[in-house]
C-alpha positions, 0 to 999 in steps of 0.5 A, spaced: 500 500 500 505 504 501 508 505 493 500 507 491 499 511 498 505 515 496 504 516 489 497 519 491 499 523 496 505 527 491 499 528 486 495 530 491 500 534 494 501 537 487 495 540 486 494 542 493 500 545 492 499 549 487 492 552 490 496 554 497 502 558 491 495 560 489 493 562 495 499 566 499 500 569 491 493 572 491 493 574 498 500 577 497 498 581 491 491 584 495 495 586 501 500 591 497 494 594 493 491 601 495 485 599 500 482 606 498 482 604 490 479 598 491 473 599 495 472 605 490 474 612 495 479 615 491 474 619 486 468 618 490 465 624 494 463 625 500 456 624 502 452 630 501 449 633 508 441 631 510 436 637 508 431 637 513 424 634 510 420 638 506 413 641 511 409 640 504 409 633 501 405 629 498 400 625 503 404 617 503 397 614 504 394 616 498 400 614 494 401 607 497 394 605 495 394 608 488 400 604 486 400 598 481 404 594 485 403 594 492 408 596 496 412 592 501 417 597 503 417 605 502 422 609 504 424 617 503 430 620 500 432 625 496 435 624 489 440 629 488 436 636 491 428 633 489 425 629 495 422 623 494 419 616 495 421 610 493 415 604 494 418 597 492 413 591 491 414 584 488 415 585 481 417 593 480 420 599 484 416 606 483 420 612 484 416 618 486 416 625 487 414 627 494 412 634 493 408 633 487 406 626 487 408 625 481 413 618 478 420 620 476 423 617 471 430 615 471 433 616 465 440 616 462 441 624 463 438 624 470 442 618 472 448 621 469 449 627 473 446 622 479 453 619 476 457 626 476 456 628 483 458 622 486 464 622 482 470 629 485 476 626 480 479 629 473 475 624 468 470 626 464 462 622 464 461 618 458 452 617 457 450 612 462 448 605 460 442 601 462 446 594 464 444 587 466 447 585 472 454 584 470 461 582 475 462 589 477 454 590 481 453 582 482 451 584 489 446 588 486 440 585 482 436 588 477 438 593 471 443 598 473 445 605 470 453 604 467 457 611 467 464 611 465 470 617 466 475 618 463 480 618 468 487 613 468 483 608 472 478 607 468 472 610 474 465 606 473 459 608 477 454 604 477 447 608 479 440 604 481 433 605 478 432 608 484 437 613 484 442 610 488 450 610 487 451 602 488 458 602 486 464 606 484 469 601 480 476 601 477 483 598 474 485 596 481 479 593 484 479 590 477 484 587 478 483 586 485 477 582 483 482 578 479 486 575 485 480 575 489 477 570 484 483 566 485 484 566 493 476 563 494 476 559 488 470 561 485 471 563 479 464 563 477 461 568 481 467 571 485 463 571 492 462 564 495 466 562 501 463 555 501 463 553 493 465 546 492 472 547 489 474 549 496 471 544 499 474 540 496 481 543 497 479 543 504 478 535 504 485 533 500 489 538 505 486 534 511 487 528 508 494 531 504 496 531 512 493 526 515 497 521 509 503 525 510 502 522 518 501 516 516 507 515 511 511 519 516 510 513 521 511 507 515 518 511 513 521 509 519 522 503 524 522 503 532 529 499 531 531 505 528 530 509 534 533 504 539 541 504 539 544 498 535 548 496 542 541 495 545 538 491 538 538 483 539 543 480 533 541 475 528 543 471 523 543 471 516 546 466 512 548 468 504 548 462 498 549 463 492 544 461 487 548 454 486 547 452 494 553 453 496 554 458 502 557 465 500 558 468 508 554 467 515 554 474 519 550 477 524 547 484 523 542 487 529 534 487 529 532 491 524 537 492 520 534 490 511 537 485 509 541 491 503 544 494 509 547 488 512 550 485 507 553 492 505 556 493 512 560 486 511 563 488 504 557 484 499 553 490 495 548 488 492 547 491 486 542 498 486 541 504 481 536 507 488 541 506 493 536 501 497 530 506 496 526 501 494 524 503 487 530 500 482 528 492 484 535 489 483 537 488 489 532 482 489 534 476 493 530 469 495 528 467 502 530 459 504 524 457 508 519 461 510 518 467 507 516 474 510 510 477 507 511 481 501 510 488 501 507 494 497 514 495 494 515 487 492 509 486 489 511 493 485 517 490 482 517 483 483 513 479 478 508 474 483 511 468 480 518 470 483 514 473 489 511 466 490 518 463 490 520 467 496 524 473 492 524 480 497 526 486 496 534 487 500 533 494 501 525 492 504 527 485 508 528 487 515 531 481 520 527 481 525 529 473 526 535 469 523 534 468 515 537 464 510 537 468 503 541 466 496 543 472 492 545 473 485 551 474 483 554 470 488 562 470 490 562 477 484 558 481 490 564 482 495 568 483 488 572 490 486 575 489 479 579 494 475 578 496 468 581 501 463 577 505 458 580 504 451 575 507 447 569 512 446 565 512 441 559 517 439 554 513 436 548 518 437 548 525 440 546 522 446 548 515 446 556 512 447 560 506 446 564 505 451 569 500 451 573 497 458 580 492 458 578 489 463 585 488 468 583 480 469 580 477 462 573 475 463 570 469 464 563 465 461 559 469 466 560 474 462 554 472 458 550 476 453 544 479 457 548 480 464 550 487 466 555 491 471 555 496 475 560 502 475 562 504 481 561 513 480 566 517 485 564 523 488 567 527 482 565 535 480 565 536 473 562 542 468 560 541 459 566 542 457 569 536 460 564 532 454 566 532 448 562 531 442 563 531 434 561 536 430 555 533 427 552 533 434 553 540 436 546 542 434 543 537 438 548 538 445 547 546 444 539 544 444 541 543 452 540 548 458 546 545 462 548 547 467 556 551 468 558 545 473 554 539 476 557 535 482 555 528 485 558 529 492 557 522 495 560 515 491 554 511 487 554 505 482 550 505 476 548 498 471 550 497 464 549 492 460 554 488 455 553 490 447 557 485 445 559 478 447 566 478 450 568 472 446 568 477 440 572 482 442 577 479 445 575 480 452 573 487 451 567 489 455 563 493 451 557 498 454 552 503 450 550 509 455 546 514 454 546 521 457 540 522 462 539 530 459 532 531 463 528 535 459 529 540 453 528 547 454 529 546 462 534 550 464 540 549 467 537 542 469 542 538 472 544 530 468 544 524 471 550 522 475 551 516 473 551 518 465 554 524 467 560 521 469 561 515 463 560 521 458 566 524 461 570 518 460 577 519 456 582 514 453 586 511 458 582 512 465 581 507 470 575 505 473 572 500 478 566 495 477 562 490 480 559 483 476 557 481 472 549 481 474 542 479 472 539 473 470 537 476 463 539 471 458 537 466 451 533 461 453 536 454 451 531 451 445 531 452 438 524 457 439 523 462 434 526 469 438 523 476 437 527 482 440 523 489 442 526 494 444 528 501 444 533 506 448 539 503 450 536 497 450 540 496 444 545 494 448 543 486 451 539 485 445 545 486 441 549 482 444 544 476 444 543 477 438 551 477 435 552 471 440 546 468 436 548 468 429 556 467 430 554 461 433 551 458 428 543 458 429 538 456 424 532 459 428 528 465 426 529 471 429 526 477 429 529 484 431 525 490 432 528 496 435 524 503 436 527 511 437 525 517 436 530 518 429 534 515 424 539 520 427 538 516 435 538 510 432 545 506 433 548 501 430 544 501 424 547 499 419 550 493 422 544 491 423 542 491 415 548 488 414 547 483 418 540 481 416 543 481 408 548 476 411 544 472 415 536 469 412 534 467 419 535 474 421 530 479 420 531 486 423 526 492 423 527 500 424 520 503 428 521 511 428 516 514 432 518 522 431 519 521 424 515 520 418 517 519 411 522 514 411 522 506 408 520 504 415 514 504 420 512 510 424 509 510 431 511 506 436 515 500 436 510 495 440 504 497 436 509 497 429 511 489 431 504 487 433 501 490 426 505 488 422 508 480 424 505 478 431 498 479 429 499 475 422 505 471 427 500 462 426 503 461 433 506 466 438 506 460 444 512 458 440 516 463 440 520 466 446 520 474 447 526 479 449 524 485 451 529 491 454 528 499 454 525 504 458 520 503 463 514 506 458 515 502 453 516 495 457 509 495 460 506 497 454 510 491 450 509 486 456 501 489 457 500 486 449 504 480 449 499 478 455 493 480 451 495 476 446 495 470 450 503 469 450 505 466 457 509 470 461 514 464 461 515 465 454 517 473 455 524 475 459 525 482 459 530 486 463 528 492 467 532 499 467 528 502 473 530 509 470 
């Protein structure tokens, strides 16, 4: 529950965020508004002094029975030096004149100079209209007159039927309107308190603060707060995925299983730090497995849950646990590595090539990754090179000066080429994580950030190989999909493959925004005119006109083979690339009814 209730909760918090800015900006740029302006006073004159009532008036009574509406309320007044009546009824108003008994008629000319002698500022009356109840008089029902003066804030006076000045109204209480609108969030009729947006808003920012509470309390453990020295130990045995134990150690209550582990020199691998949302530091628990959490169960597949796979970062010992971890006696390893080549294969995606100190062994199948161990380093733009023909991409950027990366980190990369090929070269396709086009002085990955400022000659350390990510033995038809730098796994599968002498069908389709992102391109075209078996196809998604298929790479394959395909249940699947493509490819294959056990994939979890 936890990964939903904080996805929720920042999304919820996203939009009561925006209203609280919205809120503090408002009521910011209310209170340094001039208070006279707004309420109209600046222009407005004072009221007139009362004249005593007249002796000779015309006789209420008389008046009241002659009206055509009966009057519900009547009150006296003077409209400008005339005395007079005002009989409101349920349907009209009369305005009478109290010395002759006669109605007055309140015409424009009448209302205009109603208008002027409220009105003291520099502005000129323009002819007074007769209006529906707008925005500015809401307060008011009914038609009212509209003077409009020439002044620089644009002075409205609005005048009753009855010859009332109702409102003075002008640029700064306009725009205080504005603000206004936005701090009650009533943005129809801009002066209900209890409107249903801020009720609403109310109730997520109760419940904002409520799960806020609740995640508070998850994020942390009551061994957390209690002093190792004070913590039970338990014991927790590591074997290797081949049964034979790796290392028997103590940890204290409470501590994960990732943290442990790391304590006594076995880091597994991890692009999070142990923060629960990369899923590599995957383990098995021998025996009785704890309950899998939120967490597990949103980034282990329920087959592998089933059979005791756990989170690291998220297993907490609180008993003694027997565990198998991949990689076995490769995780308490530090190995050393010199870079021998750099190549741009695309503006943003590099071939970086390792000489390893000590020549790699068979774990270094196609499919497995390492993990780059990233000091803590400072570096700025002009530490990365990049060819003339990728300028214009590069320049599109908004990088900052400088970016550092103050604490050590690893980062996984897969192997793009079987070492058997290379002469036990380690060879690896990065991609330079820019963020987003146009942000400015958005700071790059760090981990990419650190590989594309790789030069010739430097030295580096690395852990692995790792992953499970491999072809499956049978002569099954393969189909690859994949996109990004997912390339990389795919590619080495691939060449292991056809250098290897298979005869089966093999399929690979691999989808990027351009021709120009797309690497290894014509190695791919050159192999499928070399190799019958070998069918290779570029899906382009932001490019259209070229001799292949646009849109995106997994909707490309289905229409074009998978759905003509007489039998998927016997083909196996091999999927990499980024996050978004992944589910959606993994989502189409299930609807298509391939068994999940047809389908390996590997998970970048950026």
């Amino acid at each position: 529950m936890t990964p939903w209730m904080r996805k929720i909760h920042k999304w919820i918090g996203l939009l009561i965020g925006l209203q609280l800015v919205l809120w503090m900006c408002s009521g910011f740029v209310m209170s340094l508004l001039d208070a006279e302006k707004v309420r109209g006073r600046e222009f407005r004159a004072p009221a007139a002094a009362k004249l005593p009532w007249p002796s000779e008036t015309v006789a209420l009574r008389h008046l009241v029975n002659n009206a055509f509406d009966p009057a519900q309320t009547v009150s006296t007044g003077w409209l400008q030096d005339r005395p007079v009546y005002r009989l409101t009824g349920e349907k009209s108003s009369l305005l009478i004149d109290a010395r002759t008994g006669q109605r007055v008629e309140l015409d424009g000319q009448l209302a205009r100079r109603v208008a002027e002698a409220s009105y003291r500022g520099p502005g000129r009356a323009g002819p007074a209209e007769l209006v529906d109840q707008t925005l500015e008089t809401r307060t008011h029902e009914g038609k009212v007159w509209r003077v409009a003066f020439s002044d620089a804030e644009d002075t409205t006076v609005y005048v009753s039927q009855q010859g009332d000045v109702l409102e003075h109204r002008n640029r700064t209480w306009r725009l205080f309107d504005v603000f206004w609108m936005l701090h009650i969030m009533d943005y129809t009729g801009r002066q209900d308190f209890n409107n249903p947006l801020v009720v609403t808003a109310a109730v997520g920012g109760f419940w904002l603060a409520l799960s806020g509470i609740w995640l508070l309390f998850t994020s942390f453990s009551l061994a957390e707060f209690i002093p190792k020295r004070w913590r039970a130990t338990r014991v927790l045995m590591v074997h290797a995925p081949d049964g034979s134990r790796l290392r028997s150690l103590r940890a204290h209550t409470g501590d994960t299983v990732f943290v442990a582990l790391a304590q006594q020199g076995l880091q597994l691998p991890s692009n999070c730090g142990g923060g629960q949302t990369c899923g590599l530091c995957e383990v098995r628990v021998r025996g009785s497995a704890p309950d899998a959490t939120a967490s597990d169960r949103a980034l282990i597949s329920p087959s592998r849950i089933e059979a005791g796979c756990r989170l690291a970062c998220n297993l907490k010992l609180d008993r003694n646990l027997d565990v198998e971890v991949k990689g076995g006696t490769e995780l308490g390893m530090v190995k050393e590595a010199e870079v021998e080549q750099v190549r741009a294969l695309s503006p943003f995606l590099r071939e970086v090539v390792l000489r390893p100190r000590d020549r790699p062994g068979p774990e270094y199948r196609p499919g497995a990754y390492i993990q780059i161990h990233v000091p803590a380093y400072r570096m700025g733009r002009h530490q990365i090179d990049a060819p003339q023909e990728h300028q214009p991409a590069w320049s599109s950027l908004h990088l900052p000066s400088q970016w550092s990366s103050g604490s050590a980190l690893r980062r996984s990369y897969s192997l793009s080429t079987p070492v058997q090929q290379t002469d036990g070269r380690l060879t690896l396709l990065i991609r330079f994580c820019h963020g987003k086009h146009g942000g400015k002085n958005h700071p790059p990955g760090k981990g990419s950030s650190y590989a594309f400022g790789l030069k010739p000659g430097d030295r580096l350390q690395y852990s692995g190989p790792f992953g499970d990510f491999a072809i499956q033995e049978g002569r099954r038809e393969k189909i690859f999909i994949g996109g990004g730098a997912g390339m990389a796994p795919l590619r080495a599968m691939t060449l292991d493959l056809l250098e290897s002498g298979a005869t089966e069908p093999i399929h690979f389709w691999y989808g990027a925004r351009t021709a120009a992102e797309a690497p290894y391109v014509d190695e791919m075209q050159g192999l499928a005119e070399r190799f019958e078996n070998f069918h290779w196809q570029l899906v382009l998604s932001e490019e259209r006109g070229g001799t292949g298929p646009a849109g995106m790479v997994h909707d490309a394959a289905r229409q074009m083979l998978l759905q003509a395909h007489p039998d998927l249940q016997s083909c196996d699947f091999y999927l990499c690339g980024p996050p978004a493509m992944l589910a959606a490819t993994r989502g189409m294959l299930r609807e298509m009814g391939v068994a999940d056990n047809r389908v390996a994939f590997d998970d970048f979890k950026i």
